[in-house]
C-alpha atoms as an extended CHARMM CRD file, in Angstrom:
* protein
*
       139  EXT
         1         1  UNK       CA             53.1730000000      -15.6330000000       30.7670000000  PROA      1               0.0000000000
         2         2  UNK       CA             49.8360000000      -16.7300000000       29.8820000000  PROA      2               0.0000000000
         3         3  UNK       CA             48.4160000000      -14.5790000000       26.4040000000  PROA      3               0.0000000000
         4         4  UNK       CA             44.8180000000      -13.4640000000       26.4620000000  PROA      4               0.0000000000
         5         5  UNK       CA             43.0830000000      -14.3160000000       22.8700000000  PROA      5               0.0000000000
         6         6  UNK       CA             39.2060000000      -13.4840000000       24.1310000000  PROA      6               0.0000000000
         7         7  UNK       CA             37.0950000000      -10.5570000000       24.7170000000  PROA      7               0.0000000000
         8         8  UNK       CA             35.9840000000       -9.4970000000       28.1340000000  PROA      8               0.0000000000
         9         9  UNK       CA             32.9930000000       -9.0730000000       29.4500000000  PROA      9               0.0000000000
        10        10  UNK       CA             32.5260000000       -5.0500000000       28.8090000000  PROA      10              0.0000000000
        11        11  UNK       CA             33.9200000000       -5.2130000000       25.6590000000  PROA      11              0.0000000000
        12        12  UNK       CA             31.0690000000       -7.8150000000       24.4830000000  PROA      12              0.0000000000
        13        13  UNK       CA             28.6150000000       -5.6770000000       26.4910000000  PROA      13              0.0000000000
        14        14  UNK       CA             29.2950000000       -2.4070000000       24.9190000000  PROA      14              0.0000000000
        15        15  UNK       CA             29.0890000000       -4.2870000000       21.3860000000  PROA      15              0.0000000000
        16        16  UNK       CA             25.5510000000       -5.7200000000       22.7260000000  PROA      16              0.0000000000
        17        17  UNK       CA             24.7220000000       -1.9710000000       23.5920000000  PROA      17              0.0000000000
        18        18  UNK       CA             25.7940000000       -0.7480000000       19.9940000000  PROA      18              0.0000000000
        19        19  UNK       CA             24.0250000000       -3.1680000000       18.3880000000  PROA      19              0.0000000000
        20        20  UNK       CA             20.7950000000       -2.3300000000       20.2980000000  PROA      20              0.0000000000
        21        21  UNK       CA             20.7370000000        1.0360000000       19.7200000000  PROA      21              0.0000000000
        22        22  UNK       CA             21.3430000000        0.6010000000       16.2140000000  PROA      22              0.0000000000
        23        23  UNK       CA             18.3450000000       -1.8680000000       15.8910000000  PROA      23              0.0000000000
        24        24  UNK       CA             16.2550000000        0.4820000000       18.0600000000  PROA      24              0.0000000000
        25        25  UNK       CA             17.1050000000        3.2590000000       15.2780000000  PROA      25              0.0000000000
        26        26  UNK       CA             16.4610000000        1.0590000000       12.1390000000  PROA      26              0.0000000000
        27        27  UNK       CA             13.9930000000       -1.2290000000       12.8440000000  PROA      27              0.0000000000
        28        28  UNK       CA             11.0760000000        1.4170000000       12.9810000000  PROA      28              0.0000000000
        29        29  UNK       CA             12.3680000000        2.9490000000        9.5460000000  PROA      29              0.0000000000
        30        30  UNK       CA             12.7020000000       -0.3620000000        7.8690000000  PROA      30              0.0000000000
        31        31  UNK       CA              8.6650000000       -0.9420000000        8.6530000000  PROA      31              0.0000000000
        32        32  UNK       CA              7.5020000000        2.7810000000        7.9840000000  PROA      32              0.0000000000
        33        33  UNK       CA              9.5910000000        1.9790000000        4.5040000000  PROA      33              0.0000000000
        34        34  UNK       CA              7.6880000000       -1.1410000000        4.1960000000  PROA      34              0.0000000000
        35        35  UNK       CA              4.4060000000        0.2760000000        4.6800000000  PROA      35              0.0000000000
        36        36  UNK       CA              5.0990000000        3.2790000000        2.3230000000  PROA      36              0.0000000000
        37        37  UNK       CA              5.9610000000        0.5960000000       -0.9470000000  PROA      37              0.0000000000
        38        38  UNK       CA              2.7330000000       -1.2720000000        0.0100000000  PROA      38              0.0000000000
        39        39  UNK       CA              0.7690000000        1.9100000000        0.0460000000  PROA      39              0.0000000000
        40        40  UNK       CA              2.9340000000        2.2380000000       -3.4670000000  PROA      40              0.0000000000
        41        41  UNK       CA              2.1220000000       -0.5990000000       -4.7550000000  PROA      41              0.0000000000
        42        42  UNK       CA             -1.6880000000       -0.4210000000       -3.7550000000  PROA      42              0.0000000000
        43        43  UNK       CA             -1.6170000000        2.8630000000       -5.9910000000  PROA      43              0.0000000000
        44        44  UNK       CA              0.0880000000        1.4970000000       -8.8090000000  PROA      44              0.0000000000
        45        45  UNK       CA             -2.7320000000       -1.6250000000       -8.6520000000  PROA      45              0.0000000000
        46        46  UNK       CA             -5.9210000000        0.9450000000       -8.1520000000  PROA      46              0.0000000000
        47        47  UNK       CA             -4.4530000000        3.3920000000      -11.4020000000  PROA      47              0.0000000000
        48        48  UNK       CA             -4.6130000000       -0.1230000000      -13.5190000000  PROA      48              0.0000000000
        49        49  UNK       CA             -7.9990000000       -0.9240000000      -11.7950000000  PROA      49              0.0000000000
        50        50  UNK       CA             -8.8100000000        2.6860000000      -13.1050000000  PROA      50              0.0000000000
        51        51  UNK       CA             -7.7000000000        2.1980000000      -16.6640000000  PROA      51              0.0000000000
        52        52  UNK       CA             -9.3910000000       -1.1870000000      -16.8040000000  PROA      52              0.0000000000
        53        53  UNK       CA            -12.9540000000        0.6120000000      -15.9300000000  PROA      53              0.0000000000
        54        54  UNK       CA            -12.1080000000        2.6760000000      -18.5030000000  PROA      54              0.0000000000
        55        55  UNK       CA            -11.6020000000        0.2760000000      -21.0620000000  PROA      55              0.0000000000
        56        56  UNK       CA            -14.8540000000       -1.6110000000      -20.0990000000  PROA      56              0.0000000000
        57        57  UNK       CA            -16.2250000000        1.8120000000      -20.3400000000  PROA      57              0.0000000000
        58        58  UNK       CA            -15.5100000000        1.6690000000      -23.9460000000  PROA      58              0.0000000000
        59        59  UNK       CA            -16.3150000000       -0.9870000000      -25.1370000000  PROA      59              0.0000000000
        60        60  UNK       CA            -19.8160000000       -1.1920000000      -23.2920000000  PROA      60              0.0000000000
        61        61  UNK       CA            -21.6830000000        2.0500000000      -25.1470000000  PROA      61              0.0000000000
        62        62  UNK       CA            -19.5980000000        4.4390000000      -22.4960000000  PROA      62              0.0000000000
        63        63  UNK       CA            -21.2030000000        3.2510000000      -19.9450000000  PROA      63              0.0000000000
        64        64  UNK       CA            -19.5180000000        1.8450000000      -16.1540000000  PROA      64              0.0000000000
        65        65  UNK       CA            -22.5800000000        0.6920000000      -15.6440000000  PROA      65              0.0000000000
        66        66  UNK       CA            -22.5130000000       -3.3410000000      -14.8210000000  PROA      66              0.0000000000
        67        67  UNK       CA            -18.5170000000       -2.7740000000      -14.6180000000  PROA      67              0.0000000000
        68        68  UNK       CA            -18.5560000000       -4.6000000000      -10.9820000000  PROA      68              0.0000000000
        69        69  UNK       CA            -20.0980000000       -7.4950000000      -12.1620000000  PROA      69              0.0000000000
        70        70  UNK       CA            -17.5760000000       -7.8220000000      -15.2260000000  PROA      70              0.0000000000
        71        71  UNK       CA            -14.2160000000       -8.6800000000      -13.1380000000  PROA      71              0.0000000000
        72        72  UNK       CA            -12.2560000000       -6.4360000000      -15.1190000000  PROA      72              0.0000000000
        73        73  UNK       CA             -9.9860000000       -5.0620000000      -11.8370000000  PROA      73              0.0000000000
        74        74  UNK       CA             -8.1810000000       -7.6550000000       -9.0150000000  PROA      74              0.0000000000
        75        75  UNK       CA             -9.7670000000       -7.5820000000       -5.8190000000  PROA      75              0.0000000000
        76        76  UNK       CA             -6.7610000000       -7.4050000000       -3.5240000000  PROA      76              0.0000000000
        77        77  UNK       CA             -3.0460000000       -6.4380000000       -3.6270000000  PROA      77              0.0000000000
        78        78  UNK       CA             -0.6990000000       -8.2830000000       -4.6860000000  PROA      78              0.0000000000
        79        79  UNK       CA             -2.9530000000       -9.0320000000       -7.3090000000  PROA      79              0.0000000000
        80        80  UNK       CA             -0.8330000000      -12.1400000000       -8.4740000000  PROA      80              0.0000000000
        81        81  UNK       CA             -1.9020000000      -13.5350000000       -5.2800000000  PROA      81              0.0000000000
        82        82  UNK       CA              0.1140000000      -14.0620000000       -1.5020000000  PROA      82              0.0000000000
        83        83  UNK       CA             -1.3730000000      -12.4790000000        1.5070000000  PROA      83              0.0000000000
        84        84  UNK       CA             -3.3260000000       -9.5460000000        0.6510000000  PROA      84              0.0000000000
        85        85  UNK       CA             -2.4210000000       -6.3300000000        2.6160000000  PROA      85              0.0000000000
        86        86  UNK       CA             -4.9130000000       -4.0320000000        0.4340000000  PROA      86              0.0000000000
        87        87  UNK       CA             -8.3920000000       -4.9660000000       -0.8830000000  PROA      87              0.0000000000
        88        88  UNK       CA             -9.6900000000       -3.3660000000       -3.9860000000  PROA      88              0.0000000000
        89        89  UNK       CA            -12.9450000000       -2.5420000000       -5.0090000000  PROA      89              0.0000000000
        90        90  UNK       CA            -15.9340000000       -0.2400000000       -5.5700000000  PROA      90              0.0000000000
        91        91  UNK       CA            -16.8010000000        2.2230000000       -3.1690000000  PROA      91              0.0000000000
        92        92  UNK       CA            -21.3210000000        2.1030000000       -4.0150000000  PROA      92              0.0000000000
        93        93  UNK       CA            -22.1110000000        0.8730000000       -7.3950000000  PROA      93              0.0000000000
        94        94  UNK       CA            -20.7510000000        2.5540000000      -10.1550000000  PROA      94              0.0000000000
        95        95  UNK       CA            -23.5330000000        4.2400000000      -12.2730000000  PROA      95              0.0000000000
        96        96  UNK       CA            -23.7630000000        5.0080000000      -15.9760000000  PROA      96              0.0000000000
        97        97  UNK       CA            -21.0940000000        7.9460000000      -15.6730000000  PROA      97              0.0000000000
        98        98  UNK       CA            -19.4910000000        7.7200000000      -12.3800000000  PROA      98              0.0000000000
        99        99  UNK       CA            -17.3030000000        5.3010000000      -10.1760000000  PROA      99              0.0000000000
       100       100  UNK       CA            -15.1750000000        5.2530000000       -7.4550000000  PROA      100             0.0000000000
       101       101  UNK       CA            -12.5140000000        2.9850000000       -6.3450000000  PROA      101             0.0000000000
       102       102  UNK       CA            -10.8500000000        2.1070000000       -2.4660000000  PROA      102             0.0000000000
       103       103  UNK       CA             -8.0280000000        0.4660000000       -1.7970000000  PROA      103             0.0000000000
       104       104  UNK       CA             -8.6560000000       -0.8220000000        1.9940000000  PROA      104             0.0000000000
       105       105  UNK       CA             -6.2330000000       -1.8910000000        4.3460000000  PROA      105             0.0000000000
       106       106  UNK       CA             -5.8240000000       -5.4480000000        5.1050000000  PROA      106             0.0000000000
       107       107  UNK       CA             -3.6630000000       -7.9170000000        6.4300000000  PROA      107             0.0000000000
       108       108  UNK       CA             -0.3090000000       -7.1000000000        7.6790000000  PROA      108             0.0000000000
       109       109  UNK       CA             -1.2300000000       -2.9510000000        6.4150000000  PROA      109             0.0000000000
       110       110  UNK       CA             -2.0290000000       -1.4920000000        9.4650000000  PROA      110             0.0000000000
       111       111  UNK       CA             -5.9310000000        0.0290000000        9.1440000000  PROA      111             0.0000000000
       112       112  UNK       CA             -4.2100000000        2.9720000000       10.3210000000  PROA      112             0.0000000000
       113       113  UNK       CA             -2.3250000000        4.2660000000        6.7360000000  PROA      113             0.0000000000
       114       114  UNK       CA             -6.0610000000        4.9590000000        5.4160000000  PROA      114             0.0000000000
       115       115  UNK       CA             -7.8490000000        4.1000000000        2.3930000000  PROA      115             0.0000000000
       116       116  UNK       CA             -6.9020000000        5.2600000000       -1.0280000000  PROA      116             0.0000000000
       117       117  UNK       CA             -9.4490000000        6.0520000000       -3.6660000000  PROA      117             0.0000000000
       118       118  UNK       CA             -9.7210000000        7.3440000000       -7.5680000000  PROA      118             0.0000000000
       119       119  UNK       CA            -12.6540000000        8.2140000000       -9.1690000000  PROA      119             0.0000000000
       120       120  UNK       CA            -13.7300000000        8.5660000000      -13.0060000000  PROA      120             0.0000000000
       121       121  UNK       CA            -12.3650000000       12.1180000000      -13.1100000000  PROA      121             0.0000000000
       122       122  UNK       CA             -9.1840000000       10.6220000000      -11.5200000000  PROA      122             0.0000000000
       123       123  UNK       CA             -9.5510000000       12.5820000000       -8.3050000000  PROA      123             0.0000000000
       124       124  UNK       CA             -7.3510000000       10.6330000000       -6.0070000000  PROA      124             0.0000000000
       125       125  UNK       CA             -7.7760000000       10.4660000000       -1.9920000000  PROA      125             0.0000000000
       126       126  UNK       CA             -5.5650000000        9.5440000000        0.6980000000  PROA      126             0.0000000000
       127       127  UNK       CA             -7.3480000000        9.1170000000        3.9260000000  PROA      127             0.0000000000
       128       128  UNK       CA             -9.9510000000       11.7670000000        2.8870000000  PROA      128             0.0000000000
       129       129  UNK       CA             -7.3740000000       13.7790000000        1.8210000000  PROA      129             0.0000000000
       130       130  UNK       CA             -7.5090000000       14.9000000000       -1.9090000000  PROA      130             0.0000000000
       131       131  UNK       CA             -3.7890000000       13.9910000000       -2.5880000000  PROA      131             0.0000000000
       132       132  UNK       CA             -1.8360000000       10.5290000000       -2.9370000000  PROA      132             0.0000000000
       133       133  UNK       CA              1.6470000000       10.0610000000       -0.5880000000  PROA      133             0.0000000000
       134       134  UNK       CA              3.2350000000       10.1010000000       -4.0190000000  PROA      134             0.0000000000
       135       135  UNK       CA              7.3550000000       10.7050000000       -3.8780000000  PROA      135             0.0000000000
       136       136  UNK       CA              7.5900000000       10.6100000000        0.0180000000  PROA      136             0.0000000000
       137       137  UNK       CA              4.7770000000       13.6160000000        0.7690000000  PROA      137             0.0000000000
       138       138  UNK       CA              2.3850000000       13.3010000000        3.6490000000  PROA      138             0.0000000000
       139       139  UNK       CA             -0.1970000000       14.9160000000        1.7460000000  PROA      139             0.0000000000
């Protein structure tokens, strides 16, 4: 009598289905989870912008004024350079006691997770929203 070693046909198909649901389950977490630690990471880049203002502020007589022009903050995220998926920079001109940074959406962010901001007070926006995502919250 002949031995069977193989699989048959509905065994490999119900393995196909398993593995298809599974992949329809994790694939849509794996890029909201990739979005969130770019969002992350675009915060963590606009605080440092933040303190770097700050420091310009002073050593130039407390004053943000001319700030922009002084390169003290990266324009995009990841700031050690790669494809850029947030750009960063000043939202107006800052003035002699006020600024505002945005972190805008580029590249392979989707537009649609919104612009982050901070300001000289350190009021922080999410998508016009005075709160950041911070710790998993949807503000």
């Amino acid at each position: 009598m002949k031995q069977n070693n193989g699989f048959t046909l509905i065994e490999v198909m119900i393995v196909v289905a398993v593995v298809a649901v599974l992949a329809a389950i994790a694939i849509p977490s794996y890029n909201q989870y990739v979005v969130r630690s770019k969002r992350a990471d675009a915060m963590g880049t606009l605080m440092s912008a933040s303190q770097a203002v700050e420091r310009y502020k002073s050593n130039n007589n407390f004053s943000y004024d001319g700030v922009e022009d002084a390169n003290v903050i990266p324009t995009q995220v990841p700031s050690d350079g790669g494809d850029a998926y947030y750009t960063i920079g000043f939202q107006g001109d800052p003035t002699v006691t006020t600024y505002t940074l945005i972190a805008t959406p580029t590249g392979s962010q989707p537009a649609s997770d919104g612009t982050l901001t901070v300001n000289q007070n350190g009021v922080k926006t999410w998508n016009g929203n005075n709160c950041w995502p911070e710790s998993g919250n949807s503000c």
